[in-house]
VMD Tcl script that builds the backbone (N, CA, C; Angstrom):
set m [mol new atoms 321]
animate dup $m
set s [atomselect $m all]
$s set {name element resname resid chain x y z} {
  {N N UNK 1 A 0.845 -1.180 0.000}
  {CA C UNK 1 A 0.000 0.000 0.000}
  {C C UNK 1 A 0.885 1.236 0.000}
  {N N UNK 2 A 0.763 2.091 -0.749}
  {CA C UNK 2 A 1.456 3.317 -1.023}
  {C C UNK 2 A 0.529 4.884 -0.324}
  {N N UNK 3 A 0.641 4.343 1.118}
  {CA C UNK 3 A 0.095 5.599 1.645}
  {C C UNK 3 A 0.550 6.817 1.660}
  {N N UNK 4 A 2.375 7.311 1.706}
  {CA C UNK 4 A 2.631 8.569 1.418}
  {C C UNK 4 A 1.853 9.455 0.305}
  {N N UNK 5 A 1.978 8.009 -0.636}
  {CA C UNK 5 A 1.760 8.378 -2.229}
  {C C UNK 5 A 0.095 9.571 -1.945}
  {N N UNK 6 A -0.683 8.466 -1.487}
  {CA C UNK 6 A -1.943 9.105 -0.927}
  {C C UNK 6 A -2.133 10.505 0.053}
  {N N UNK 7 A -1.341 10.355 0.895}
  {CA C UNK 7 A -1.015 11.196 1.819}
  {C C UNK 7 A -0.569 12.582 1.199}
  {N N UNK 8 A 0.310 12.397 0.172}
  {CA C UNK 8 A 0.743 13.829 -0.573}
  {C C UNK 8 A -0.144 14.095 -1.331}
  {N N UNK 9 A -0.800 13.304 -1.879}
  {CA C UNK 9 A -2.101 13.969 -3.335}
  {C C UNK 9 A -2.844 14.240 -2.209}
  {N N UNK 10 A -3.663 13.756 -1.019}
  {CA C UNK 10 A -4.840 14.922 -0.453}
  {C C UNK 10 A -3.807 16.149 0.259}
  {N N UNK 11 A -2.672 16.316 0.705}
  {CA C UNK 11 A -2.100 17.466 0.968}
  {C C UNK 11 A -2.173 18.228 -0.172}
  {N N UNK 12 A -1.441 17.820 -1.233}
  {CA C UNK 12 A -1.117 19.212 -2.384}
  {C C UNK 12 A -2.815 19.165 -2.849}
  {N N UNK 13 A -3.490 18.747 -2.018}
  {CA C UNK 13 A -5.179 19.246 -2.884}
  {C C UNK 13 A -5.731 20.630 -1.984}
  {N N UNK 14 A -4.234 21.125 -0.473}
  {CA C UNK 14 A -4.929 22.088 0.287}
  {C C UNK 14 A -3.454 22.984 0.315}
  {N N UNK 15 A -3.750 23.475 -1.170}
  {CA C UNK 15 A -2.725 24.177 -1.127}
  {C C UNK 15 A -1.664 25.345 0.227}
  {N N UNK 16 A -2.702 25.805 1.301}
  {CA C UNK 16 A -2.065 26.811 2.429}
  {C C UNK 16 A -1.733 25.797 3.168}
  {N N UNK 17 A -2.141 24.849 3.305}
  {CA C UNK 17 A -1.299 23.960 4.144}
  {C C UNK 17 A 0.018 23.074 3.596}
  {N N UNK 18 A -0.514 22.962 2.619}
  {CA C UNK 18 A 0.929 22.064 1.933}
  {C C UNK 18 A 2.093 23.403 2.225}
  {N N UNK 19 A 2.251 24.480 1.700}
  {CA C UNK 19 A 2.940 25.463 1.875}
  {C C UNK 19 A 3.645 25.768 3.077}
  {N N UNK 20 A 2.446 26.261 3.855}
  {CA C UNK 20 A 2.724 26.302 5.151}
  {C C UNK 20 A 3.751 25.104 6.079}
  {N N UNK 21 A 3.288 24.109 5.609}
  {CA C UNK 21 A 4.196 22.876 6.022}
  {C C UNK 21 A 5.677 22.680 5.280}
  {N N UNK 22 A 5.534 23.239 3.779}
  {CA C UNK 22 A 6.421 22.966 2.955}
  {C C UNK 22 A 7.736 23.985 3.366}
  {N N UNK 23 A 7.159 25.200 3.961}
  {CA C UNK 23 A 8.526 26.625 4.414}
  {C C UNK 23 A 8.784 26.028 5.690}
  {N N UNK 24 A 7.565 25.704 6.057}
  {CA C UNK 24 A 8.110 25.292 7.802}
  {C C UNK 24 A 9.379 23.983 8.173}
  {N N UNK 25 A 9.511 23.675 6.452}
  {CA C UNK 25 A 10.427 22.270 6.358}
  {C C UNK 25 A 9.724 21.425 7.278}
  {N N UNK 26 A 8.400 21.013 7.446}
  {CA C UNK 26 A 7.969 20.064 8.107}
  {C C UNK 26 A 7.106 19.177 6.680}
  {N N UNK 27 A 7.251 19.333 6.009}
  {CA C UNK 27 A 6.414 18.186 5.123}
  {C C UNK 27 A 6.644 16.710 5.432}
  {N N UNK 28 A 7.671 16.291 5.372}
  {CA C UNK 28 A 8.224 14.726 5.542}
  {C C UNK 28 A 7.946 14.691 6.832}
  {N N UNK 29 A 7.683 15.221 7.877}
  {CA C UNK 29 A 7.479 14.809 9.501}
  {C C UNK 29 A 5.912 14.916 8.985}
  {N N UNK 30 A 5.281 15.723 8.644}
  {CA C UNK 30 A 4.112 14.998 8.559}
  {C C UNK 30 A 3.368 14.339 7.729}
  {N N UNK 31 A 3.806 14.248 6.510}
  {CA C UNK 31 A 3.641 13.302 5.464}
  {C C UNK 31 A 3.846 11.852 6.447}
  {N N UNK 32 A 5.285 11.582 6.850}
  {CA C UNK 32 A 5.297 10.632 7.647}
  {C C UNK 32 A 3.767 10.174 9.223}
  {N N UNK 33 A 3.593 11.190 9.356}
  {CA C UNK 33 A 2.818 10.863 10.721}
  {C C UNK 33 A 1.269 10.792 9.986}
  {N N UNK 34 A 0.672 11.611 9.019}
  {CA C UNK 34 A -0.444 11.395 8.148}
  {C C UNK 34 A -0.521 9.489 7.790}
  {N N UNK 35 A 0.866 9.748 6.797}
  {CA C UNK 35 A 0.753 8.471 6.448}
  {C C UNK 35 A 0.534 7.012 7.530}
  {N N UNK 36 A 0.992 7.048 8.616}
  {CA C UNK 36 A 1.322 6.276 9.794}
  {C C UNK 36 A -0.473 5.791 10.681}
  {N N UNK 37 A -0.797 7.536 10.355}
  {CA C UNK 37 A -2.501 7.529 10.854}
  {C C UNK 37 A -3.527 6.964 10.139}
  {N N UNK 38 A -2.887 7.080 8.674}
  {CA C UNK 38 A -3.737 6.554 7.541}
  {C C UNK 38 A -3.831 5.115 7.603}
  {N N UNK 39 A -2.854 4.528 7.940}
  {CA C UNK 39 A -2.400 3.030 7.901}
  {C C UNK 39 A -3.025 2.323 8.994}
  {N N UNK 40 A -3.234 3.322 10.440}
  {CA C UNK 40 A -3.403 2.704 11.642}
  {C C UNK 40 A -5.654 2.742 11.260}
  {N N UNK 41 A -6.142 3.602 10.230}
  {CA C UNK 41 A -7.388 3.551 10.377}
  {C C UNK 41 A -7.676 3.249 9.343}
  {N N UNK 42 A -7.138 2.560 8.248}
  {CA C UNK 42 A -6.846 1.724 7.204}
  {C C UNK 42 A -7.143 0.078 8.081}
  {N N UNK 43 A -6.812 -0.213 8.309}
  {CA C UNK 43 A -6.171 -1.229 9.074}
  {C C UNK 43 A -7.305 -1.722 10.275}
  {N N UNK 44 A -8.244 -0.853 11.178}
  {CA C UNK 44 A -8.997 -0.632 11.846}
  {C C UNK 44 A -9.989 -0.878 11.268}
  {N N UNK 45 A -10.541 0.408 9.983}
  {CA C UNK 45 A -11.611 -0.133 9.874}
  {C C UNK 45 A -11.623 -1.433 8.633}
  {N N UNK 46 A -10.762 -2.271 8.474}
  {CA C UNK 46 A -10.653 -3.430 7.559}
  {C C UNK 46 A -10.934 -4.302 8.927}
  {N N UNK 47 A -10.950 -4.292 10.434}
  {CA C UNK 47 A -11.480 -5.262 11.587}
  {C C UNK 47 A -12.365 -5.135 11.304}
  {N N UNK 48 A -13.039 -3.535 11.498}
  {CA C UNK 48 A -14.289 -3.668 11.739}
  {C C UNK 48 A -15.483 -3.911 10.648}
  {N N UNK 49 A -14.971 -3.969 9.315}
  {CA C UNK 49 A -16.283 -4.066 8.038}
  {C C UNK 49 A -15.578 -6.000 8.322}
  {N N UNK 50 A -14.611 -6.454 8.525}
  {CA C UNK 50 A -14.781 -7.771 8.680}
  {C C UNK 50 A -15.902 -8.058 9.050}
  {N N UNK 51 A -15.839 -7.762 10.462}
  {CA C UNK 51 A -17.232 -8.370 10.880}
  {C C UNK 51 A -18.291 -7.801 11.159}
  {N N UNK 52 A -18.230 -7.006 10.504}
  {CA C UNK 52 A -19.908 -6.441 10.276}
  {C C UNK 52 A -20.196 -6.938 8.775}
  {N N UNK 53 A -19.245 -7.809 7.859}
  {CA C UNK 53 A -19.897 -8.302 6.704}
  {C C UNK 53 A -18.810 -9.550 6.663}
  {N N UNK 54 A -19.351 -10.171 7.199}
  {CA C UNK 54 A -18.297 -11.875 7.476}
  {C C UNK 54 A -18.159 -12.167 6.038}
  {N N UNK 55 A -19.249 -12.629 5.077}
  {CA C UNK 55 A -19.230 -12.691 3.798}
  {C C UNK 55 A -18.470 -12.280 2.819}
  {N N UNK 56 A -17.888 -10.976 2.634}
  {CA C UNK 56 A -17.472 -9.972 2.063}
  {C C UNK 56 A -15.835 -10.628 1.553}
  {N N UNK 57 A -15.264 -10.348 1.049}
  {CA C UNK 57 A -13.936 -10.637 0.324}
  {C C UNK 57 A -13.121 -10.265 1.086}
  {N N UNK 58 A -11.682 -10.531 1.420}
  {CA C UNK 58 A -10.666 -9.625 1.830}
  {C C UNK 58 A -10.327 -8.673 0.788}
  {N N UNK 59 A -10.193 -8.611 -0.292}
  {CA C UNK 59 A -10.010 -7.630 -1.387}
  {C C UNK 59 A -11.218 -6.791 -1.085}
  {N N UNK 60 A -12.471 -6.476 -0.971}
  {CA C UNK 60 A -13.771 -5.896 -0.722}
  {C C UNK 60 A -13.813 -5.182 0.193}
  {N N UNK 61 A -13.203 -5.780 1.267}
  {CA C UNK 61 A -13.662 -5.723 2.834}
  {C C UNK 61 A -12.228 -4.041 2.829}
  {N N UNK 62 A -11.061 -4.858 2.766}
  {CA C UNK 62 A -9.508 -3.694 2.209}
  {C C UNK 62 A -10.152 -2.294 1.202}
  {N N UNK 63 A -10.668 -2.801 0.258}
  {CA C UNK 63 A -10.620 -1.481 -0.654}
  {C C UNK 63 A -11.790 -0.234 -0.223}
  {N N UNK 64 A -12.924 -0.772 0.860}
  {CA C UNK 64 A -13.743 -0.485 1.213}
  {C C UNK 64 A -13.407 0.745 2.458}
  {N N UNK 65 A -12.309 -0.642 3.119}
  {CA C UNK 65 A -11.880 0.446 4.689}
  {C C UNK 65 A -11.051 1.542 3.977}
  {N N UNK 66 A -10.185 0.971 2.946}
  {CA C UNK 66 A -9.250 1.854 2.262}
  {C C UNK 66 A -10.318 3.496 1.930}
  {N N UNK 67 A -11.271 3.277 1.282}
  {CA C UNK 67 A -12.250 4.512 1.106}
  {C C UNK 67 A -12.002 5.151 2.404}
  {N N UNK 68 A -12.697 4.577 3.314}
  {CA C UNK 68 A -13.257 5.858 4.713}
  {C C UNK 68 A -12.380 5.751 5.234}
  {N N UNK 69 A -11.313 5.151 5.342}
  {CA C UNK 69 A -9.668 6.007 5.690}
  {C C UNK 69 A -9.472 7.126 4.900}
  {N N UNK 70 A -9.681 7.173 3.831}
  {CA C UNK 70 A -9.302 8.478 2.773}
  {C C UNK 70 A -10.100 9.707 3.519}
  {N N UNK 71 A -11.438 9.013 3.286}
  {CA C UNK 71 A -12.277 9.859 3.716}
  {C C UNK 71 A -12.343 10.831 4.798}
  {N N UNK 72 A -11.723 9.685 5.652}
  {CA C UNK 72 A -11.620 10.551 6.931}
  {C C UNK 72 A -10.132 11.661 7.081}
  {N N UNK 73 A -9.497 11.248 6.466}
  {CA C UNK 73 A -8.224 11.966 6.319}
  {C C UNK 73 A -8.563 13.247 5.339}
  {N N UNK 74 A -8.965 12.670 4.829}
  {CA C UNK 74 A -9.804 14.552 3.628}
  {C C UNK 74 A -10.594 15.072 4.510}
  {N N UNK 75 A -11.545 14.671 5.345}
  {CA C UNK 75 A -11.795 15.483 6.114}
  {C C UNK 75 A -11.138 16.248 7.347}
  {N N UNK 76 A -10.106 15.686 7.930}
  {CA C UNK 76 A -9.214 16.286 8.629}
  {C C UNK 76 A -8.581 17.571 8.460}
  {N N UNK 77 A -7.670 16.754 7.045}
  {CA C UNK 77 A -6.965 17.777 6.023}
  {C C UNK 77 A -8.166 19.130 5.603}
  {N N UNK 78 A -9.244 18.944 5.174}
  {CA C UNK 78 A -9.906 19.888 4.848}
  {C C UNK 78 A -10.317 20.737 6.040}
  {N N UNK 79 A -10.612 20.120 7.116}
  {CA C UNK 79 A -10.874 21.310 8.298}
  {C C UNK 79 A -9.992 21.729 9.033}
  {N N UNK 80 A -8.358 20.999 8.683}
  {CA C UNK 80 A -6.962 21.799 9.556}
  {C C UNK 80 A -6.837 22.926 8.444}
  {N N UNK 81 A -6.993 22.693 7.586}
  {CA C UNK 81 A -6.663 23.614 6.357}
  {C C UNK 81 A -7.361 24.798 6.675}
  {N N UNK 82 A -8.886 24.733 6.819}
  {CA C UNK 82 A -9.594 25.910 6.802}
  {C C UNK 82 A -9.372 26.370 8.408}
  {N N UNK 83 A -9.056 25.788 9.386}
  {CA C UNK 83 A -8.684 26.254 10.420}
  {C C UNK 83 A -7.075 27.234 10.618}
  {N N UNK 84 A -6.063 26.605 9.884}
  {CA C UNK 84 A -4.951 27.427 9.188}
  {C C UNK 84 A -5.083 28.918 8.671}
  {N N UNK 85 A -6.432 28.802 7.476}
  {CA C UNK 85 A -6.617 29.826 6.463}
  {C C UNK 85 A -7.184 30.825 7.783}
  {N N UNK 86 A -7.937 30.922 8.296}
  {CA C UNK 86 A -9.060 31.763 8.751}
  {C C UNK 86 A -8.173 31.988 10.085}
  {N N UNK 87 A -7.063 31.455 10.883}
  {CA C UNK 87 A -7.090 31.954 11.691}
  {C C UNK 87 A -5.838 33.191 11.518}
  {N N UNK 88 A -5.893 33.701 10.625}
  {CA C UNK 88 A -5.022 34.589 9.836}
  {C C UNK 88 A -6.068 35.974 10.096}
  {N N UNK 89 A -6.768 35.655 9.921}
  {CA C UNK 89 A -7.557 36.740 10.115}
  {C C UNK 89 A -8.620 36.545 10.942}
  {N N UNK 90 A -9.448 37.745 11.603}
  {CA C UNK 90 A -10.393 37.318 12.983}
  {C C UNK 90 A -11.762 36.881 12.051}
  {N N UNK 91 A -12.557 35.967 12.278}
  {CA C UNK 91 A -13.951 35.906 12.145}
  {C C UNK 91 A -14.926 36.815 12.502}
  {N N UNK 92 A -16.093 37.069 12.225}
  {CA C UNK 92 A -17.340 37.498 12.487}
  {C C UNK 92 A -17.501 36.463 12.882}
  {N N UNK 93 A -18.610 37.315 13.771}
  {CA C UNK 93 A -19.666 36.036 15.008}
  {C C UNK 93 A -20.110 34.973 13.887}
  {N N UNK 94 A -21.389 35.723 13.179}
  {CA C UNK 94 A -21.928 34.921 11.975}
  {C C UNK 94 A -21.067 33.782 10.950}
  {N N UNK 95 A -19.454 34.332 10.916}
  {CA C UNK 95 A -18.766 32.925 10.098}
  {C C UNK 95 A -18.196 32.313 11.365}
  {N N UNK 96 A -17.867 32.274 12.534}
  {CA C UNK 96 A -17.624 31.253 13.163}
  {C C UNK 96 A -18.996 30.435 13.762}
  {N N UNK 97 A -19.994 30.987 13.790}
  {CA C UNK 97 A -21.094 29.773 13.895}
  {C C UNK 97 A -21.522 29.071 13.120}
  {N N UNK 98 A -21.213 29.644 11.879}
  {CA C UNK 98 A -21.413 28.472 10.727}
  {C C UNK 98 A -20.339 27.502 10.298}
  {N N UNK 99 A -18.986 27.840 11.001}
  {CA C UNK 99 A -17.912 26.825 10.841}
  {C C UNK 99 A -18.186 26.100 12.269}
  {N N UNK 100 A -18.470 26.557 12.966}
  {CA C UNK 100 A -18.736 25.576 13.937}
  {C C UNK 100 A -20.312 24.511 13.878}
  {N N UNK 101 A -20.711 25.073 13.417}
  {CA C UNK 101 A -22.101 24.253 12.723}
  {C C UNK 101 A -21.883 22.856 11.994}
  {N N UNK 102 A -20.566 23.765 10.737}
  {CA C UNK 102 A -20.465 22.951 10.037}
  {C C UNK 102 A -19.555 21.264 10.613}
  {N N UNK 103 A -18.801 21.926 11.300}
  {CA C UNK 103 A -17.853 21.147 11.735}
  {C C UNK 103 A -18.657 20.231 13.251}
  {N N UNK 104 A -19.976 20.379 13.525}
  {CA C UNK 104 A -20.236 19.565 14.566}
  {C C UNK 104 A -21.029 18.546 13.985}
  {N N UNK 105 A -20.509 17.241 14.467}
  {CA C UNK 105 A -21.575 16.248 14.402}
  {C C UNK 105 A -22.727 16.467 14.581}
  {N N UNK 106 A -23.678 15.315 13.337}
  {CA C UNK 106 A -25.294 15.472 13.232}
  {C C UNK 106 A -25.333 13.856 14.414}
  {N N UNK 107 A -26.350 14.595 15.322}
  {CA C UNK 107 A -27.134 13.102 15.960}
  {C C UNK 107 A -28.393 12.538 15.274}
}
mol reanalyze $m
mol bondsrecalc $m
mol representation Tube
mol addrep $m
């Protein structure tokens, strides 16, 4: 599995952060630790669609967890990113309740 590989295409998809990381000479420390997180919930949820679909393929069950590992890592990446961008400058009341809206779990 070529998780850096992964790990750098959703970074260079948030450009102020790739940057930001890229001057800070921290890319490879966290390319490395992305990738490491990716692997550890890669890996996790391939336990858990095991057995919530006993049936299912190991190829099926892998390419499946492989998705909502991504997934969840684009979402990370996308809300450290916009947390980066914006705290450059102060919010209005009105855009931080809607980033906080956005960013809270639905029950």
């Amino acid at each position: 599995m070529h998780y850096k590989t992964i790990v750098l295409e959703l970074l260079s998809q948030h450009s102020t952060l790739y940057e930001e990381l890229r001057l800070k000479r921290a890319l490879l420390q966290a390319l490395d630790r992305y990738s490491s997180d990716l692997k550890a919930r890669h890996d996790a949820w391939k336990s858990e669609r095991a057995q919530t679909k006993p049936a299912a393929s190991p190829i099926q069950v892998a390419s499946e967890a492989l998705e909502l590992a991504i997934e969840e890592l684009r979402n990370h990446l996308s809300a450290e990113s916009q947390i980066r961008s914006i705290s450059a400058e102060p919010l209005s009341l009105d855009e931080a309740i809607a980033y906080i809206r956005r960013h809270t779990p639905r029950v």
